[in-house]
C-alpha distance (Angstrom), angle and dihedral (degrees) to the residues before:
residue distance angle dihedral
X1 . . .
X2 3.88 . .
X3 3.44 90.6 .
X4 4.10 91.1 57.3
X5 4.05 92.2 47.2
X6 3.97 86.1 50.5
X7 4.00 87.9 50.4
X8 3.70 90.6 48.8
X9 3.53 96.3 45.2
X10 3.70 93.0 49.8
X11 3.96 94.5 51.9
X12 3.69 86.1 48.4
X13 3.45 108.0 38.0
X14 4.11 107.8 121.4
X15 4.78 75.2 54.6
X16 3.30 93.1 51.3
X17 4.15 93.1 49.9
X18 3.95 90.2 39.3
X19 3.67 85.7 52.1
X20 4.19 98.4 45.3
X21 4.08 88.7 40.3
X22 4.01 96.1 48.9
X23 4.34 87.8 42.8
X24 3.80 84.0 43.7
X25 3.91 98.6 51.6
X26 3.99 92.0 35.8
X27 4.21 89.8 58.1
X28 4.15 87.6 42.4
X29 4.19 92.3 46.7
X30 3.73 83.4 38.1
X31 3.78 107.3 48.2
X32 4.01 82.5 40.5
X33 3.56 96.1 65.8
X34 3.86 98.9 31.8
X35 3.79 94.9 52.0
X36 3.45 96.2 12.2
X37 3.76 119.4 48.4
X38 3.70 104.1 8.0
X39 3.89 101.9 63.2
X40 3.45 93.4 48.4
X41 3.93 105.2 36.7
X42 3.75 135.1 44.4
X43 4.23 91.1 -127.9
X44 3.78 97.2 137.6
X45 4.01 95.8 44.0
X46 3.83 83.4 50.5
X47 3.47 97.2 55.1
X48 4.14 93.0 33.8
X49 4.12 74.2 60.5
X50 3.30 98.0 57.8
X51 3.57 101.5 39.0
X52 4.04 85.6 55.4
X53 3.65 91.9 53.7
X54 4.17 102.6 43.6
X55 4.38 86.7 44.8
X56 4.14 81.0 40.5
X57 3.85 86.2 47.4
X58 4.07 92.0 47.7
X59 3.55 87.9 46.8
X60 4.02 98.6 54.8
X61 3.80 88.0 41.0
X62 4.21 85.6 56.6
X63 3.51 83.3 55.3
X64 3.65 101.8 -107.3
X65 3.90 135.1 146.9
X66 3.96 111.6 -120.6
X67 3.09 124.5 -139.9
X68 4.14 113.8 -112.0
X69 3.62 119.3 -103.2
X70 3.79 112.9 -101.3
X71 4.23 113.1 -156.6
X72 4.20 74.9 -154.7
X73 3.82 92.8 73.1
X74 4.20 108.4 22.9
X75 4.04 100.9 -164.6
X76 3.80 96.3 35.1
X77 3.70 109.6 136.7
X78 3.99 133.1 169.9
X79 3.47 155.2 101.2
X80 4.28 124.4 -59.7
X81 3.77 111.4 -83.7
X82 3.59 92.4 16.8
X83 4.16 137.5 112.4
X84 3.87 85.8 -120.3
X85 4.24 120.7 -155.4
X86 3.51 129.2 -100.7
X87 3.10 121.3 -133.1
X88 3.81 110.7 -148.2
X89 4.45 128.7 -178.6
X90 3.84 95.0 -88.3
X91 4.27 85.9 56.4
X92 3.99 90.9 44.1
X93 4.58 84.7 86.4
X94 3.87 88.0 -129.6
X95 3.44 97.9 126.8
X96 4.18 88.3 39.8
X97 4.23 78.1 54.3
X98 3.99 92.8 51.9
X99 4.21 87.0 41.6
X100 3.34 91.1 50.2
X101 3.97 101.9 45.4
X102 3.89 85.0 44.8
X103 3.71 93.2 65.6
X104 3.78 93.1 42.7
X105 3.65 91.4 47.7
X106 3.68 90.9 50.7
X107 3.77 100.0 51.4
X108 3.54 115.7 85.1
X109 4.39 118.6 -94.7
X110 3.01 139.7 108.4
X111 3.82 122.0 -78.9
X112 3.48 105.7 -100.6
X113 3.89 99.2 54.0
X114 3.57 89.9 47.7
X115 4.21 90.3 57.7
X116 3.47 84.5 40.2
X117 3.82 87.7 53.4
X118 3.55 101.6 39.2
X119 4.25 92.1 53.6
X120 4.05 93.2 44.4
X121 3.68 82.6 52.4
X122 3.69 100.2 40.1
X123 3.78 87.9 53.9
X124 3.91 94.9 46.1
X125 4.31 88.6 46.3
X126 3.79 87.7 47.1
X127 4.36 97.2 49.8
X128 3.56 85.2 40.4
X129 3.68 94.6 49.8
X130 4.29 87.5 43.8
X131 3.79 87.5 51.6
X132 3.65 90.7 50.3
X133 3.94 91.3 48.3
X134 4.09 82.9 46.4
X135 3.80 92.9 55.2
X136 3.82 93.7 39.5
X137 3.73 88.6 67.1
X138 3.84 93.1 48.5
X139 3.31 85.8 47.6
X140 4.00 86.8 60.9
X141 3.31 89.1 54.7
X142 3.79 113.9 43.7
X143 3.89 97.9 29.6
X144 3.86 110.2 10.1
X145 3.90 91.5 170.0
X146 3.94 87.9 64.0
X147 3.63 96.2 51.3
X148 3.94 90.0 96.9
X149 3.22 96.3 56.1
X150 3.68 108.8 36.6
X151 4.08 82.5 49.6
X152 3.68 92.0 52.9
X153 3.93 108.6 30.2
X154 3.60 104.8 16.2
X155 3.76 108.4 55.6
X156 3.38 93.5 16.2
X157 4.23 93.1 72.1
X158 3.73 88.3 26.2
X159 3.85 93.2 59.6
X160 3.59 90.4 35.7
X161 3.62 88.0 58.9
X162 3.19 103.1 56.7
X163 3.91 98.7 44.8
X164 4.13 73.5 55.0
X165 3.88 95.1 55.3
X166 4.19 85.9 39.8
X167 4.05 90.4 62.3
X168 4.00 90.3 50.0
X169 3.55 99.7 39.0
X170 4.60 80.4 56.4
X171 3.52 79.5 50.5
X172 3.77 95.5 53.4
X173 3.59 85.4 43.0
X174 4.04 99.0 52.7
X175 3.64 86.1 38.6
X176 3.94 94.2 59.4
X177 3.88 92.0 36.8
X178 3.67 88.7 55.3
X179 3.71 94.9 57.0
């Protein structure tokens, strides 16, 4: 049996290190920001904030009426008349950010395409993730009995997706720099 795992492992070895250095870098990024960052800084409420006001600022430009912030409910966002969404720290894409530059910082490259990688797709993760928040609260509006599922099945594969097609177009990318 030993003797097949050591076969395996040594047809697959440049897998098996991708695999331990992108689980490796996800717990470090992870336990950073979890025990690191988060106690001590407001980082998701920032970005909650901003998402809020770019889907607010979509909204407005659509011509809708917002609702008025309430200090009773901080990350309530929506249309006029409507239930609105919250948006709470799981829905804020950090930890899609830190999965994200994990993969990019395990593939191989040299450092400056992977920053440049990691802040084009940061910024594409981020409007896609304000867009989402920005539908959401139409969603409320036109067909609040779908909101469940459009929040959890909908965007959910569709953002996953793309972050999907972002690691293999930097694949495409390293593959034709390399050349």
């Amino acid at each position: 049996m030993w003797s097949n795992l050591k076969l395996v492992y040594q047809q697959n070895k440049q897998g098996f290190h991708f695999i331990l250095k992108m689980v490796a870098i996800y717990a470090i990024l992870s336990a950073l920001y979890h025990w690191g960052l988060s106690p001590y800084t407001s980082i998701d409420s920032g970005l909650i904030n901003i998402i809020i006001a770019q889907s607010e600022w979509i909204l407005s430009g659509l011509g809708y009426e917002l609702m008025s912030n309430s200090s009773q409910t901080q990350f309530l966002m929506g249309i006029q008349g409507s239930s609105g969404v919250i948006i709470g720290g799981p829905c804020d894409g950090l930890s899609l950010f830190i999965l994200y530059a994990t993969f990019i910082l395990s593939f191989k490259g040299v450092w400056w395409m992977k920053g440049l990688s990691i802040a084009v797709g940061v910024t594409i993760i981020h409007s896609l993730n304000v867009l989402r928040v920005t539908a959401l609260a139409l969603i409320v509006v036109y067909a609040p009995d779908q909101l469940d599922f459009h929040h959890s099945y909908t965007f959910t594969l569709f953002v996953y997706g793309i972050v999907f097609l972002l690691w293999m177009w930097r694949i495409k990318i390293y593959q034709w720099i390399k050349k």
